[in-house]
MARNU-586244 format. One line per field, with one value per residue (C-alpha): residue number from 1; residue in one letter; x, y, z. Coordinates in steps of 0.001 Angstrom, whole numbers, plus 500000, padded with zeros to 6 digits. Layout:
BEGIN
resi <- (NUM_...)
resn <- (A_...)
x <- (X_...)
y <- (Y_...)
z <- (Z_...)
***
This chain:
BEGIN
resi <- (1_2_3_4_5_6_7_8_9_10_11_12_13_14_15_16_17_18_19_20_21_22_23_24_25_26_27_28_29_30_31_32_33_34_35_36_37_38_39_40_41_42_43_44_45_46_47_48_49_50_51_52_53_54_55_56_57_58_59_60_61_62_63_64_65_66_67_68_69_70_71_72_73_74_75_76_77_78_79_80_81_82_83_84_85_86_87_88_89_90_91_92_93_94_95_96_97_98_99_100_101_102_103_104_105_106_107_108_109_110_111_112_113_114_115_116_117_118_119_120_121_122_123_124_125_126_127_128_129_130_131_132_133_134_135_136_137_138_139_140_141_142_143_144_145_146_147_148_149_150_151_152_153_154_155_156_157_158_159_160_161_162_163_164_165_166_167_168_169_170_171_172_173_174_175_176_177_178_179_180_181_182_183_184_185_186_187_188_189_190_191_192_193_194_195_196_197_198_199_200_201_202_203_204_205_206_207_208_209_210_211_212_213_214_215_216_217_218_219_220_221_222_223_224_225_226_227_228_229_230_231_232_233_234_235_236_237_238_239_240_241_242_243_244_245_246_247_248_249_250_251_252_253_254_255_256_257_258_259_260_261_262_263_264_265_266_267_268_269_270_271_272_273_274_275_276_277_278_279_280_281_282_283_284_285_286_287_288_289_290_291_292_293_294_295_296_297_298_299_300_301_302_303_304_305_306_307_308_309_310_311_312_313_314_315_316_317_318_319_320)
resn <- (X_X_X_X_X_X_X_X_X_X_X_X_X_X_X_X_X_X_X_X_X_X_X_X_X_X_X_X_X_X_X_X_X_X_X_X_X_X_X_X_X_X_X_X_X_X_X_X_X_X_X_X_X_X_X_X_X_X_X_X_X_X_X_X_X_X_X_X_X_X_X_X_X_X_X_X_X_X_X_X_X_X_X_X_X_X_X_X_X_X_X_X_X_X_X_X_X_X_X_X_X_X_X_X_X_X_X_X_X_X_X_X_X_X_X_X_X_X_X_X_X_X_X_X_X_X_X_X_X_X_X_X_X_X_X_X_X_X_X_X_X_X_X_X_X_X_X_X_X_X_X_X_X_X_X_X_X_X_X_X_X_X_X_X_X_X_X_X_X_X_X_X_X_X_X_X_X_X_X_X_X_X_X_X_X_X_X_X_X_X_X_X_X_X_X_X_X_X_X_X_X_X_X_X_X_X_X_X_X_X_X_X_X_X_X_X_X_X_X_X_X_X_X_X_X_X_X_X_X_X_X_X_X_X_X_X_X_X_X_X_X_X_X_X_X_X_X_X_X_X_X_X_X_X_X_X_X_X_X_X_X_X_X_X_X_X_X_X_X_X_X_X_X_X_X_X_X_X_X_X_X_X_X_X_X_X_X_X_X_X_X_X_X_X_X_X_X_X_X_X_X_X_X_X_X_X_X_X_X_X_X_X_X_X_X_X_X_X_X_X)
x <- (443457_447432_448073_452027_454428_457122_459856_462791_466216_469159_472675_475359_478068_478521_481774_484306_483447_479824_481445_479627_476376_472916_471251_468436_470674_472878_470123_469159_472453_472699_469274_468370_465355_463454_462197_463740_459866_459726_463661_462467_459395_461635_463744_461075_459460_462576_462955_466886_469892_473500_475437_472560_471489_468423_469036_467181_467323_469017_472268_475328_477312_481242_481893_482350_478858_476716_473128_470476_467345_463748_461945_458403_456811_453106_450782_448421_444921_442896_440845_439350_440154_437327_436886_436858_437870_441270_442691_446028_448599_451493_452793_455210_457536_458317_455690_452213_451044_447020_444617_442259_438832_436817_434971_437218_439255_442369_442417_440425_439995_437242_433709_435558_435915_436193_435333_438704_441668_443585_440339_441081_444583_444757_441962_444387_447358_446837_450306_449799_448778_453208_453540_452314_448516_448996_452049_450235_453458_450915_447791_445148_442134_438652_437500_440890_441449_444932_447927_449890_451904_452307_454935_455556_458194_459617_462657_460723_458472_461396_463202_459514_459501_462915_462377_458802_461218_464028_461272_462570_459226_457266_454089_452100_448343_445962_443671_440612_440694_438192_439635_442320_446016_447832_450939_451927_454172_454938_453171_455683_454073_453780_450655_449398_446332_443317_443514_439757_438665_440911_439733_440985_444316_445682_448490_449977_453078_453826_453142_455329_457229_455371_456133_453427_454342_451901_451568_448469_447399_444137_441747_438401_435731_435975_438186_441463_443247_446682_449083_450359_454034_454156_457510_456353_453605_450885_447964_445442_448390_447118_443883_444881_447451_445386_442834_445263_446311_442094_442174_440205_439553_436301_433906_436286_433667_436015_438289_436341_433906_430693_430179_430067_429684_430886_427967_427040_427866_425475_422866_424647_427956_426401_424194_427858_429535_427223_427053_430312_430421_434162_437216_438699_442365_443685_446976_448179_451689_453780_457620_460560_463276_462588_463420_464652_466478_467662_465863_463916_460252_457270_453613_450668_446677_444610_441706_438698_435358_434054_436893_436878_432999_433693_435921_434655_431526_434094_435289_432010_431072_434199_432920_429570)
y <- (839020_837685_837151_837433_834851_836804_838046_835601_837390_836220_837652_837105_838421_839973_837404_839608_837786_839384_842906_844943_842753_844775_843928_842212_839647_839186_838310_835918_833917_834703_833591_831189_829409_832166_833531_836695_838171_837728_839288_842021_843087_843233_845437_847870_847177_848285_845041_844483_846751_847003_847655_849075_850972_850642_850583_849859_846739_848241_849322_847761_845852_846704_842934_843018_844334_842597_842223_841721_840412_840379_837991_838333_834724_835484_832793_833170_832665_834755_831592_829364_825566_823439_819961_819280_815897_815694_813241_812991_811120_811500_813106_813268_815821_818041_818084_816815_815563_816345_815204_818374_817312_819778_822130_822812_826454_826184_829011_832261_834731_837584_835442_832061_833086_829420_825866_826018_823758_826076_825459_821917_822113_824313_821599_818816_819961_823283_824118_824878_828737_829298_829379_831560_829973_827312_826209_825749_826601_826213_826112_824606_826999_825940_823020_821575_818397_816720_817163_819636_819756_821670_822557_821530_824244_827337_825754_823477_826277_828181_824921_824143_827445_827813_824705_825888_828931_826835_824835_821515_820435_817567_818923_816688_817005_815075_817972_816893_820015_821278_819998_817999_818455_817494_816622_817536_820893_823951_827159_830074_832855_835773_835453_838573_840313_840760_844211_844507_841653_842023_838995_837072_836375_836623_836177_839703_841073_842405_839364_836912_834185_830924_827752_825054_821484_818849_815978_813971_810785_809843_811296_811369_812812_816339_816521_815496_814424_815982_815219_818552_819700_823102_824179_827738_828373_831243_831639_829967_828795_825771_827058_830212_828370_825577_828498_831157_828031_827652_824460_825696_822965_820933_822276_825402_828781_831227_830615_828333_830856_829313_825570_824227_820502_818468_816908_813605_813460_810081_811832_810588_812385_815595_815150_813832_817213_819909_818213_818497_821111_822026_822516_818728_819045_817071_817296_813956_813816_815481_815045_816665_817181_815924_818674_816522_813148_815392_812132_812747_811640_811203_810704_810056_810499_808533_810874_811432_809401_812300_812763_808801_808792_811710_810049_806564_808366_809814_806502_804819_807497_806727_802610_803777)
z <- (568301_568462_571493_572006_573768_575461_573525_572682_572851_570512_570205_567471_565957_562831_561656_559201_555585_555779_555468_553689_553081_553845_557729_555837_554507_557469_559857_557083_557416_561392_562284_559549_561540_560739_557164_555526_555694_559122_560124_558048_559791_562857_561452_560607_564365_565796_567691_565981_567198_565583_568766_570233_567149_565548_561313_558242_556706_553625_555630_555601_558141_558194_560562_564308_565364_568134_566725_569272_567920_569971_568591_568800_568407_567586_568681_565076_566430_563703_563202_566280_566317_564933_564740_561409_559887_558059_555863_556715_555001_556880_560135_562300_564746_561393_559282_557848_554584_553960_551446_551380_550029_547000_549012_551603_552223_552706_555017_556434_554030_552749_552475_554518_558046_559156_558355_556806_556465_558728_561683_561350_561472_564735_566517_565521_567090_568493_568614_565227_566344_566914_562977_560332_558522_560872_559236_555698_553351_549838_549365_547282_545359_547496_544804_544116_545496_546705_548677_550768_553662_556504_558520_562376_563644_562287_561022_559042_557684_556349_554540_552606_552221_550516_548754_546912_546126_544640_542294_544287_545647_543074_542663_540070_538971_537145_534806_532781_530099_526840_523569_522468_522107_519707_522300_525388_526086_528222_529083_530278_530826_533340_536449_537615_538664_536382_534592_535032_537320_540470_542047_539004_537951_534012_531875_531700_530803_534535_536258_537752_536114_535578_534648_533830_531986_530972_528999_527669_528993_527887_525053_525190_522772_522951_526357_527633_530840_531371_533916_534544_536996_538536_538083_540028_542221_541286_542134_539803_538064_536149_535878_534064_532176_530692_529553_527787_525394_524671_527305_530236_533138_532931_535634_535991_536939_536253_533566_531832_529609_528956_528505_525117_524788_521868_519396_519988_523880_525297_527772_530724_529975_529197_532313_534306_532966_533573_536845_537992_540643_540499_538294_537662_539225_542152_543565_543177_544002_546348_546926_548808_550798_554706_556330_559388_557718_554506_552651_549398_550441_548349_548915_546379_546557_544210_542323_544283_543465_541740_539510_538846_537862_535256_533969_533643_531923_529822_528412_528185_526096_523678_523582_522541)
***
C-alpha cells in the first residue's frame, strides 16, 4: 500500500532558448528537484499539461507554454519500520552515511520482505517513507560490508543520484581474491543479465558499460587483497569482474566456482577459509560532493573483524 500525500501543484514557463527541446527534457531543467524517472512517469500518468494539453514526453516545446505539473509525492511504505540497529557514520539535514554490516539486505526484495536496511532506515527517521527505497541512492549485495549513503530530501536524492551517474562519487573497496596478479589493472567490460542464469549477472556483449580498477596490496600464498575503485555501478560489479579475469572473491557463492585451496595451506587457514560465510569485499571509502555546502566530503570504515581475522590467518600462514 502507498498511501498518497495530496498532490503538489507547480507552474512554469516554457522560457524561449528551450525551443524545440522534447517535454521530457524540459521538465528536467524546469523542475530539477525531481529525477528525470520520476517527471517521466507523470507524463505518462497524465498529471503534466502544455497549456492545458496533455502530451508525450517525446514532443517538442516551441517556448511560451505554461506547464502545470501535479506532483504526486508518494509516501513509500512497501516495507514497515523496524527497529533495527544501524551504524551510522554520519548524518545530518541532507543526508546519511551507513556502515551496513554482512548479512544485512539492503532493501525488500523477492525472498527479503524485511529485516532490511531500508526497515531500519524508515524506524530511524520515518520521514524516510517521502523518498524512493527510503532514500537509499546505491546499494550494497546482502554479504558485502561498508558504506553508503542515503539521501534526506528529494533534492538531495537527485544530486547523489546525478553524481553516481557522472562517475564523481569515490567508491573504494578492499577485495581478498583466488590467485595472484602479476600487477594491478583495469577490467572494462559490459554487465548484463545471465544468458542462462537470470538471477546472475555476466560479462556479455549487450550489457552495460563497466568500469572496474584495482591494484594489489598485499600477497599472500595462493590469494590476494586488492583495493579495487568502481568507476560505474552494476550490479555484482566487482564480483563478476574479479571472476571473468580467473580472480573470483574469497568466500564468493556465486561467482566463485568451486573452492580449490592452494597445497600446503596450515590447518587453521584452510579451516579460516572454508569458514568464511561471505564474499570478502567491504566498502571502505566513500567520498562526494555535499549536496548542501557544495564541499568535497569523505568518510572511511575500517574492515570488519571477520575480514581482519582472514586475513591475519592469511599472513601467519606466509611466516610459517
Amino acid at each position: 500500500m502507498n498511501p498518497s500525500r495530496d498532490p503538489q501543484e507547480f507552474t512554469a514557463l516554457v522560457p524561449e532558448p528551450m525551443a524545440g527541446i522534447r517535454l521530457d527534457q524540459a521538465l528536467a531543467r524546469l523542475f530539477g528537484q525531481f529525477s528525470r524517472s520520476r517527471l517521466q512517469e507523470w507524463i505518462r500518468s497524465g498529471r503534466v499539461t502544455v497549456d492545458g494539453r496533455a502530451l508525450r514526453a517525446k514532443d517538442k516545446v516551441a517556448g511560451g507554454e505554461r506547464i502545470r505539473l501535479l506532483a504526486e509525492l508518494v509516501e513509500r511504505v512497501e516495507c514497515l519500520a523496524q527497529p533495527i540497529p544501524l551504524d551510522i557514520r554520519y548524518e545530518d539535514a541532507a543526508l546519511l552515511v551507513i556502515c551496513k554490516p554482512p548479512g544485512l539486505v539492503t532493501h525488500p526484495a523477492a525472498g527479503n520482505p524485511d529485516h532490511t536496511l531500508q526497515n531500519a532506515l524508515l524506524h530511524h527517521d520515518p520521514a524516510l517513507a517521502a523518498l524512493p527505497r527510503a532514500g537509499i541512492v546505491h546499494r550494497l549485495d546482502k554479504d558485502t560490508s561498508g558504506l553508503l549513503v542515503v539521501a534526506r530530501r528529494p533534492t538531495v536524492h537527485k544530486s547523489l543520484v546525478d553524481q553516481l551517474q557522472a562517475r564523481t562519487v569515490k567508491r573504494e573497496y578492499r577485495a581478498l581474491v583466488v590467485g595472484e596478479p602479476t600487477a594491478g589493472g583495469a577490467v572494462e567490460a559490459p554487465i548484463g543479465r545471465h544468458p542462462v542464469h537470470r538471477k546472475r549477472m555476466a560479462v556479455v556483449p549487450s550489457g552495460k558499460s563497466a568500469v572496474t580498477h584495482y591494484r594489489v596490496l598485499e600477497r599472500f600464498r595462493g590469494y590476494t587483497l586488492l583495493g579495487v575503485r568502481l568507476e560505474t555501478g552494476r550490479t555484482h560489479q566487482i564480483r563478476v569482474h574479479m571472476a571473468h579475469v580467473h580472480h573470483p572473491l574469497v568466500g564468493d557463492p556465486i561467482y566463485g566456482g568451486r573452492p580449490r585451496l592452494p597445497v600446503g595451506l596450515s590447518p587453521s587457514l584452510r579451516a579460516a577459509i572454508e569458514g568464511f560465510g561471505r564474499q570478502a569485499l567491504h566498502a571502505l571509502a566513500l567520498g562526494l560532493v555535499h549536496p548542501d555546502t557544495q564541499d568535497w566530503v569523505q568518510w572511511d570504515a575500517p574492515l570488519p573483524d571477520d575480514f581482519l581475522a582472514l586475513l591475519a590467518q592469511m599472513r601467519a600462514d606466509c611466516r610459517a
